[in-house]
matplotlib code that plots the C-alpha trace (Angstrom):
import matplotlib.pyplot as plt

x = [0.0, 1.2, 2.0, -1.2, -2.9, -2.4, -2.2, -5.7, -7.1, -5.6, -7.4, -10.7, -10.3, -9.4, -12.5, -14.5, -13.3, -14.2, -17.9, -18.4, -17.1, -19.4, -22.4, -21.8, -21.7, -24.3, -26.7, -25.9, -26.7, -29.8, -31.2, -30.3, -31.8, -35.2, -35.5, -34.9, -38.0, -40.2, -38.8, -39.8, -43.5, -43.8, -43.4, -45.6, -48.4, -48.3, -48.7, -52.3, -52.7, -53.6, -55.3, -59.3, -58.4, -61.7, -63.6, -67.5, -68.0, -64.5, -64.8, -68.3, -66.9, -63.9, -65.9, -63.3, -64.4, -62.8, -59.1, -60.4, -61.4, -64.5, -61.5, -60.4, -57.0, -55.8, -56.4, -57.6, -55.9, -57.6, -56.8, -55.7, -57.8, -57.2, -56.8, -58.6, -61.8, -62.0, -65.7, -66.9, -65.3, -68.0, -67.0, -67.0, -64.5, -62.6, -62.4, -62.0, -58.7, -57.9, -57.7, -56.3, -52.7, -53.3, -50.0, -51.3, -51.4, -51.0, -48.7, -50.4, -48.5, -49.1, -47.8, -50.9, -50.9, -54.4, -55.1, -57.1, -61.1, -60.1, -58.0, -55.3, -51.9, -49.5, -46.7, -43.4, -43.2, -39.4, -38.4, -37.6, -41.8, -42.4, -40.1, -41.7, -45.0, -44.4, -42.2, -44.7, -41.2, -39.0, -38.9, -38.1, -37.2, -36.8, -37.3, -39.6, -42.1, -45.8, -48.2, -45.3, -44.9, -41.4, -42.3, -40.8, -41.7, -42.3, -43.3, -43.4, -45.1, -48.5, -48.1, -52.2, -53.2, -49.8, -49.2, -46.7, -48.1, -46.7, -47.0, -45.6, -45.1, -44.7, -41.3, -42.2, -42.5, -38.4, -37.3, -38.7, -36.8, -33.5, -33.6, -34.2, -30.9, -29.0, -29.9, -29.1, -25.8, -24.9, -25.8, -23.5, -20.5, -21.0, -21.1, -17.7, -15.6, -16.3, -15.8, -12.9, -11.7, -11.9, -9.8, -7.1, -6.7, -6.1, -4.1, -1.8, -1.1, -0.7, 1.5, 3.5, 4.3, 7.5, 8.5, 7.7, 9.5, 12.4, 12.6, 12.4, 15.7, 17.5, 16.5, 17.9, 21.0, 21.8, 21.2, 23.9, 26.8, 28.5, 29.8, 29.7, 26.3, 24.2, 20.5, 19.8, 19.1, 16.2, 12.2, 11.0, 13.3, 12.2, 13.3, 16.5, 17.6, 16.6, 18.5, 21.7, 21.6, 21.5, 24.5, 26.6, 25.8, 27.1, 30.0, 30.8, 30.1, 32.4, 35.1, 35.1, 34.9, 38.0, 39.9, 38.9, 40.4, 43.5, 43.7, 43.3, 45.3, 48.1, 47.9, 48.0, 51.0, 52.6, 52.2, 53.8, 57.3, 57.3, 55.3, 57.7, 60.9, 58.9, 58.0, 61.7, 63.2, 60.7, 61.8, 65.1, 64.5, 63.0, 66.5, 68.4, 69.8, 72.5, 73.4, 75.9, 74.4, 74.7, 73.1, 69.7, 69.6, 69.8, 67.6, 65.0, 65.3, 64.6, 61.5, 60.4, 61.6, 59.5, 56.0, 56.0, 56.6, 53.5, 51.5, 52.0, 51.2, 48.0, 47.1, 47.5, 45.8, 42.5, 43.1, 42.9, 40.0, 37.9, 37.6, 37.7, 34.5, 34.4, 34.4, 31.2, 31.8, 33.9, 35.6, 38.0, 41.7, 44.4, 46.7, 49.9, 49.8, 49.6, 53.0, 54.5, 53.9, 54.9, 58.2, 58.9, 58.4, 60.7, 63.5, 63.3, 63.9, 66.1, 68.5, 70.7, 67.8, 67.1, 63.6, 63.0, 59.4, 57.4, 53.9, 50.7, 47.5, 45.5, 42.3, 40.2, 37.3, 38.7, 39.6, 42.1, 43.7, 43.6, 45.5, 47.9, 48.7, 49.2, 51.1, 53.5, 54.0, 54.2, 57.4, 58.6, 59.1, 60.9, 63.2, 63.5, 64.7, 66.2, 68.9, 71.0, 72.1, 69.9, 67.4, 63.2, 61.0, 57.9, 55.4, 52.0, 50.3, 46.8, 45.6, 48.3, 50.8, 54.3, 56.9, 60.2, 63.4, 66.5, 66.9, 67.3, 63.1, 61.4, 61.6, 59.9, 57.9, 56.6, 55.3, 51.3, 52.2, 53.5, 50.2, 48.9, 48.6, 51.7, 53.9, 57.4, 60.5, 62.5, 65.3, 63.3, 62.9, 65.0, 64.0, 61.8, 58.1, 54.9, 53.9, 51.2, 51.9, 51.5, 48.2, 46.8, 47.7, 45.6, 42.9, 42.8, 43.0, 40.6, 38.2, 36.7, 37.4, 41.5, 44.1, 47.5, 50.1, 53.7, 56.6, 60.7, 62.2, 64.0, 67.1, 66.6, 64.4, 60.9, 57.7, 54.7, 51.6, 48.3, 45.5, 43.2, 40.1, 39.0, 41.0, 38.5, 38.7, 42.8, 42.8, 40.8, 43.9, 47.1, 50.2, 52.9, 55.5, 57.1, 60.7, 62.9, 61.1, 62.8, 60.3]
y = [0.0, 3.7, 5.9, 8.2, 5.6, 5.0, 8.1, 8.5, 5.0, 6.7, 9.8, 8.0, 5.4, 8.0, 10.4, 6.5, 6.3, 9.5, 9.4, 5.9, 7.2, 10.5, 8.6, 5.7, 8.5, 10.3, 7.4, 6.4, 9.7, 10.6, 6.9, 7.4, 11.2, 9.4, 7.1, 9.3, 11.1, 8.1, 7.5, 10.6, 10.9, 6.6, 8.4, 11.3, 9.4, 6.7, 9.1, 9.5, 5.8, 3.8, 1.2, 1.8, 1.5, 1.0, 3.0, 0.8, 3.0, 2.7, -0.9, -1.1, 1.2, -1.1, -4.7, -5.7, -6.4, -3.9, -4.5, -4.3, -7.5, -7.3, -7.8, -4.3, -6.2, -5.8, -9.3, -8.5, -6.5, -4.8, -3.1, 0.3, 3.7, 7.4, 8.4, 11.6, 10.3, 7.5, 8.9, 9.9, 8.0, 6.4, 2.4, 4.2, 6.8, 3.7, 1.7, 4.9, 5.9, 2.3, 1.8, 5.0, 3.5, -0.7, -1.3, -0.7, -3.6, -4.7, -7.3, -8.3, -9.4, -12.8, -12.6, -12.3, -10.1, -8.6, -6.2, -3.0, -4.2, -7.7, -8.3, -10.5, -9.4, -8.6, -7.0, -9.4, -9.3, -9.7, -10.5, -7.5, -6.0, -8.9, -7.5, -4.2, -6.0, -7.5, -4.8, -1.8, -0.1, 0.8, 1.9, 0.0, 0.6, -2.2, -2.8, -5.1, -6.6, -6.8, -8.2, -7.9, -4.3, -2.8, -0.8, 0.4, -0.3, 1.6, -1.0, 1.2, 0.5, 1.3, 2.0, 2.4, -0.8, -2.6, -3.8, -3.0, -1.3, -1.9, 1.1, 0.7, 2.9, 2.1, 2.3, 2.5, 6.3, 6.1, 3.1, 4.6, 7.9, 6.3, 4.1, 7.5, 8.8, 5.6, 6.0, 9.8, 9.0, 6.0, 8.5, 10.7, 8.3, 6.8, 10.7, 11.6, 8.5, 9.7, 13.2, 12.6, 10.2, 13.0, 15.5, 12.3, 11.7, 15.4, 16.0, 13.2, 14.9, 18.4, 16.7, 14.1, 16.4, 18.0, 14.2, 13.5, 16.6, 15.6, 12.0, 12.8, 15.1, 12.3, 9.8, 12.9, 13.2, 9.6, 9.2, 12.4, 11.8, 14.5, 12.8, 16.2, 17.2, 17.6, 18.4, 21.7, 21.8, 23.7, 23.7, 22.0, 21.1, 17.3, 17.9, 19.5, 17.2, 14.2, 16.3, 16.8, 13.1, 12.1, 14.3, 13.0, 9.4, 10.7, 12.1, 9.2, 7.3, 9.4, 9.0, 5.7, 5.3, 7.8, 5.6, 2.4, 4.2, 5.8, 1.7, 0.2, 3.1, 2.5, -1.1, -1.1, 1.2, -1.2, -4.4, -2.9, -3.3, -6.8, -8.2, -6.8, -7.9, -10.9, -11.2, -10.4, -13.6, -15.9, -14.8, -15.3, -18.4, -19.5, -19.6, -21.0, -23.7, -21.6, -20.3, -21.5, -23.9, -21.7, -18.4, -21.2, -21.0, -18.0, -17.3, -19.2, -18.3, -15.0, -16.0, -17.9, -14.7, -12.3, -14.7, -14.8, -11.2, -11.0, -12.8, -11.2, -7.5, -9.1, -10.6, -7.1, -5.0, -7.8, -6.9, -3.2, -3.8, -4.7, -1.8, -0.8, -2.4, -4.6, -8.4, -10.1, -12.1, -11.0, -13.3, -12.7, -12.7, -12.8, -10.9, -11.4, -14.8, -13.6, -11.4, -14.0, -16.1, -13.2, -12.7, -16.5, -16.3, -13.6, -14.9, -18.0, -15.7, -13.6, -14.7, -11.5, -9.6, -9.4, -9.0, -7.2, -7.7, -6.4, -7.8, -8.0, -9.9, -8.4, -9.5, -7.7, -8.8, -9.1, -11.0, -13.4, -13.4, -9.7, -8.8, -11.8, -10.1, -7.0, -7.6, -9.5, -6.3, -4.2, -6.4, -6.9, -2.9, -2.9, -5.8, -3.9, -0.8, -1.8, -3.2, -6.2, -6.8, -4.2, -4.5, -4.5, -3.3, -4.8, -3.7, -4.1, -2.6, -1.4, -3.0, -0.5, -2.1, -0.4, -1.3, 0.5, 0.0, 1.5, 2.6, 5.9, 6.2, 8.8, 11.7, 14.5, 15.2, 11.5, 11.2, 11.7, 9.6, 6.4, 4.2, 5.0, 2.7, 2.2, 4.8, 4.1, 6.9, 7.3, 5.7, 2.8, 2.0, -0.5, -2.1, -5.2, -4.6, -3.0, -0.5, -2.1, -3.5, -0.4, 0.5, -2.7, -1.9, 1.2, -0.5, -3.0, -0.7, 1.7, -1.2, -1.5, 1.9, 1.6, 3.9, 3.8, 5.8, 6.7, 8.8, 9.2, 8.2, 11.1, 9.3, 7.4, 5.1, 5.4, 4.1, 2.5, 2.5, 0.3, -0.3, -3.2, -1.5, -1.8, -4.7, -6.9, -9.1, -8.9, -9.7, -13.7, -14.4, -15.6, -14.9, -18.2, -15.8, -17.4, -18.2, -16.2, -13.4, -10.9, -9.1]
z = [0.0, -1.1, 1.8, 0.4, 0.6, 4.1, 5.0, 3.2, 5.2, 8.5, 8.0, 7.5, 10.2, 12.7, 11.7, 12.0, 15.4, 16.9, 15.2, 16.6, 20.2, 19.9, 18.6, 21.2, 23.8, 22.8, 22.4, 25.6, 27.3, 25.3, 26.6, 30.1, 30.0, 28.4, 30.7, 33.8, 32.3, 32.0, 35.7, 36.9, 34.9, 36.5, 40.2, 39.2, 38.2, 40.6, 43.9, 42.4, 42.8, 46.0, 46.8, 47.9, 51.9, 53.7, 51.4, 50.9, 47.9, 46.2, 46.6, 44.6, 41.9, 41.5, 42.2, 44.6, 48.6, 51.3, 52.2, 56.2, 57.3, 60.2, 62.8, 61.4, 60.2, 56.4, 55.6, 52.2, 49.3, 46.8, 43.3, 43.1, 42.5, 42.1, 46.0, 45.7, 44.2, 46.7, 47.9, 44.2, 41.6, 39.4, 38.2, 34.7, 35.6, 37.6, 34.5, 32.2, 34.1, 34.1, 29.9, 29.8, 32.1, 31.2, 33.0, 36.7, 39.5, 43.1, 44.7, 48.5, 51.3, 50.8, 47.1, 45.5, 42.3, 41.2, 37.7, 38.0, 37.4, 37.4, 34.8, 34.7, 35.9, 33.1, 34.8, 35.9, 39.7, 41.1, 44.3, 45.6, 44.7, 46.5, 49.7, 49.1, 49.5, 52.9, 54.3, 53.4, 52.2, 49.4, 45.4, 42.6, 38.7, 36.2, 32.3, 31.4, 28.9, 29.0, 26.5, 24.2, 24.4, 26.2, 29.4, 32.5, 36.0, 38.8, 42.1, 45.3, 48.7, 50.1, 53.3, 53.9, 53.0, 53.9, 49.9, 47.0, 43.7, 40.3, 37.7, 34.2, 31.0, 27.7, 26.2, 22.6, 21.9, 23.9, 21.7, 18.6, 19.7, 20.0, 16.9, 15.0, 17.0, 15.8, 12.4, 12.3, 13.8, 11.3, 9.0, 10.2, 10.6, 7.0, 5.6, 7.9, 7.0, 3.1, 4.4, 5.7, 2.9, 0.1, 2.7, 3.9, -0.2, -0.9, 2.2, 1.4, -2.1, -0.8, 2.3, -0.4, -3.2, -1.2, -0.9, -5.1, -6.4, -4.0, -5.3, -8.6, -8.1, -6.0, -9.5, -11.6, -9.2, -9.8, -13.2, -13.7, -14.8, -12.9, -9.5, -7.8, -8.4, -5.2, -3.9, -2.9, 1.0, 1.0, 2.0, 5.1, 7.7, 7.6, 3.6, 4.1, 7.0, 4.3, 1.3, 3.9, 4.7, 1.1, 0.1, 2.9, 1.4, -2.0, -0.6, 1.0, -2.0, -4.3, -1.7, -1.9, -5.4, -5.9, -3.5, -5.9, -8.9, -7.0, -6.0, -9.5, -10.6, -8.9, -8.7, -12.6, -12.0, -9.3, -11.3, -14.7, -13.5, -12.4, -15.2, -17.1, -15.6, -15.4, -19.2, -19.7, -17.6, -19.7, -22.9, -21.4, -20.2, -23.3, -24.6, -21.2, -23.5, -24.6, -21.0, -18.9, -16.0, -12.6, -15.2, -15.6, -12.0, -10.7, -13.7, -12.4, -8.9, -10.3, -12.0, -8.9, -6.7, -8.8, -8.8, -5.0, -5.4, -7.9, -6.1, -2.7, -4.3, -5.7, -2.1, -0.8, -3.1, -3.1, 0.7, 0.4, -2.0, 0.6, 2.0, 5.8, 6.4, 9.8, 9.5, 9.2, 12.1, 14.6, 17.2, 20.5, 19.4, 21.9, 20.4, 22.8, 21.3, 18.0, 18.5, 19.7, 16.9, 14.4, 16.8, 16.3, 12.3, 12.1, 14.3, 11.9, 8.5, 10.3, 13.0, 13.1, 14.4, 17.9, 19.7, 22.5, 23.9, 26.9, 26.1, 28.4, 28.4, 25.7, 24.1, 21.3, 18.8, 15.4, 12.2, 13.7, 10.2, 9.4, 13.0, 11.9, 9.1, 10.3, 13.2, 10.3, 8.4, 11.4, 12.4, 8.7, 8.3, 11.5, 10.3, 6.9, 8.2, 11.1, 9.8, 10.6, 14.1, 15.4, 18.3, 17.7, 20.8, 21.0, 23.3, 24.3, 26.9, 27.4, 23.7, 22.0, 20.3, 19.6, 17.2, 17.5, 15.0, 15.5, 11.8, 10.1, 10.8, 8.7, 6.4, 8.4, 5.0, 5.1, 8.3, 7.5, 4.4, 6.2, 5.8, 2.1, -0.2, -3.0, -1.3, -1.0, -0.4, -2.7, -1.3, -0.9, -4.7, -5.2, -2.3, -1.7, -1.1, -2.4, -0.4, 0.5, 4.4, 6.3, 4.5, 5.5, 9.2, 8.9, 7.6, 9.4, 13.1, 11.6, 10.6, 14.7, 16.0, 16.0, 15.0, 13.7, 13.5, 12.8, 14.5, 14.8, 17.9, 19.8, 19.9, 16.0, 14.8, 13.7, 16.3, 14.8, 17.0, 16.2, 18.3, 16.7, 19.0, 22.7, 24.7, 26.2, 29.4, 29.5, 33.0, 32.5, 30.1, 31.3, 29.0, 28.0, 26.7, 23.5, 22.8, 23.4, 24.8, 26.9, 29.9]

ax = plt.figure().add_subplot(projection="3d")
ax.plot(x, y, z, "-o")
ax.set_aspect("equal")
plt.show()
């Protein structure tokens, strides 16, 4: 579903809601305010009721015997008649008032129930008219039905003739009053959710068209050719947060794109001289027939020599390809061990160099193979410009790990370009390497929120500092130091 559309759906459910509350509401005030009338009209019209007391003449107009029995006790109970007519009411006028309010009878002590002129009873009688009845106290509403038509009740007590009366009016003129409520307010709900359809659909247009025109420039921007071309930040502030955000991600994006060609740039650059001496020792070799034995092979030691080289500088740049993007999985790498190992590799290749290392306990979460790696070049560098005979210092404390030769170190004007990729002083030409190993550091300590970086010794030498990120739970791991370490 479109976000107009929803929007559009939201608008007209909400509006749905609120009528249905409001109607619901309503409905249910208007019933109890029309049935607190008929409530009050029931206990108006019964205080003109009473039953006939003693009265000879009332009980002739009505048919019914005298509620005093010849003891003087109520021991009979009679049907109801207009109190203040007691001594004049006609049995006409008695069963005049009686058609005109049907719904009128009289519950006796001992749970009799008789009709006004002897009809029969057609009002329910609950328990509690019944306790009115023997009590002489008490008032009681409740909804009922008689002779199919809805009424409410009215029983309240006779105190003169020691009985409970039941009054009723009819419900139908309320019901029918109500049902024409419900309808006018379905009416009125069905009419708002359109209503309020029609002004969701064009609110969503007048609302979305900020977000349309500024999509169809984003499509426009990326379907330029031109790399620096950029939204204008304008409008809204929701909009020029959104057209900020977006410009960052293309700056970002034609960072790292300038980096790729800068990388295949100079990689095509880098590989150019060794497939070319490389070509040149084929050709050569092609023809080893007519060299002297010991010229074959050093000739294809070189060839050997210059495909590990090859193949080393393609490893690296595929590394550096990659990108500084953090590992998919990460895992805990205890890299004291891993120095040690590197320390171990590199006393093998090169005996004349000594190690000097002062290494703690040190955990982070990384690429075991990545840190490997770079730990490797870190220490290669040091042996490389070290020189023979000279002392390494390798230490690691508090997750930083420091590399010191005792070399000539760095030109001051290549200090902030130790670590980029393919760089390489010029009196480091002719030397082995790519140019490559420190770059990888970089990358790799960058990749998890590391750093590296790259200073001259007071006294000579150059210092290499990586951290690999945040050591974690150093003090759980105990530390074997390798061979020939020195604390």
């Amino acid at each position: 579903m479109s976000l107009r559309r929803r929007i559009t759906a939201a608008a007209a459910l909400a509006v749905a809601a609120v009528a249905v509350m409001l109607a619901v509401a309503g409905y249910i005030s208007t019933r109890s305010e029309l049935t607190s009338q008929i409530r009050q009209q029931l206990w108006q019209r019964s205080r003109s009721f009473v039953s006939g007391g003693g009265d000879h003449q009332a009980s002739q107009a009505t048919g019914v015997p005298s509620n005093e029995s010849p003891g003087g006790g109520p021991s009979a109970c009679a049907a109801p008649v207009l109190a203040g007519q007691r001594s004049s009411m006609t049995s006409a006028e008695a069963r005049a008032l009686v058609a005109a309010n049907p719904y009128f009878e009289s519950v006796c002590r001992d749970g009799r129930v008789l009709a006004a002129d002897g009809a029969a009873p057609s009002l329910p009688v609950p328990n509690a008219a019944r306790q009115i009845a023997r009590t002489g106290r008490g008032r009681l509403y409740f909804s009922a039905t008689a002779r199919g038509v809805p009424v409410e009740v009215l029983a309240f007590a006779d105190p003169v003739d020691h009985k409970a009366n039941e009054f009723a009016l009819s419900l139908v003129p309320v019901n029918s009053a109500l049902h024409a409520l419900l309808m006018t307010y379905l009416w009125l709900i069905g009419v708002g959710v359109v209503l309020a359809g029609i002004a969701g659909t064009l609110i969503s247009r007048s609302a979305l068209a900020p977000i349309r025109r500024f999509s169809a420039a984003t499509e426009h921007v990326t379907r330029s050719l031109d790399p620096r071309r950029r939204l204008e930040e304008s409008g809204a502030e929701e909009l020029r947060r959104l057209a900020s955000s977006f410009n960052h991600t293309l700056d970002a994006l034609e960072r790292s794109l300038e980096s790729q060609r800068h990388l295949i740039a100079d990689a095509s650059h880098e590989l150019r001289t060794p497939m070319a001496a490389l070509r040149s020792n084929i050709q050569i070799f092609l023809d080893a027939e007519r060299l002297p034995e010991q010229d074959r092979r050093e000739l294809q030691h070189a060839i050997l020599a210059e495909l590990d080289d090859l193949a080393k500088l393609v490893s690296d740049v595929l590394q550096l390809a990659r990108g500084s993007m953090p590992a998919e999985r990460l895992e805990p790498v205890e890299l004291h061990e891993i120095v040690y190992e590197a320390a171990d590799r590199t006393r093998r290749r090169a005996p004349a160099i000594e190690l000097d290392l002062d290494v703690e306990p040190t955990v982070v979460l990384h690429s075991p193979e990545l840190v490997s790696r770079s730990v490797t070049n870190l220490i290669d560098n040091a042996r490389t410009w070290g020189g023979d005979g000279e002392t390494i210092e390798i230490t690691l404390r508090d997750g930083l790990l420091t590399v010191r030769d005792h070399g000539p170190g760095f030109a001051e004007d290549d200090l902030d370009r130790v670590f980029d990729r393919f760089y390489r002083p010029d009196h480091a030409r002719r030397l082995p390497g790519s140019g490559l190993g420190l770059a990888i550091v970089k990358q790799a300590a960058e990749a998890h929120g590391g750093s590296a970086t790259a200073v001259n010794a007071p006294d000579g030498g150059a210092i290499l500092r990586v951290s690999f990120g945040p050591a974690v739970a150093s003090a759980s791991v105990h530390v074997v130091p390798g061979p020939g370490a020195v604390a």
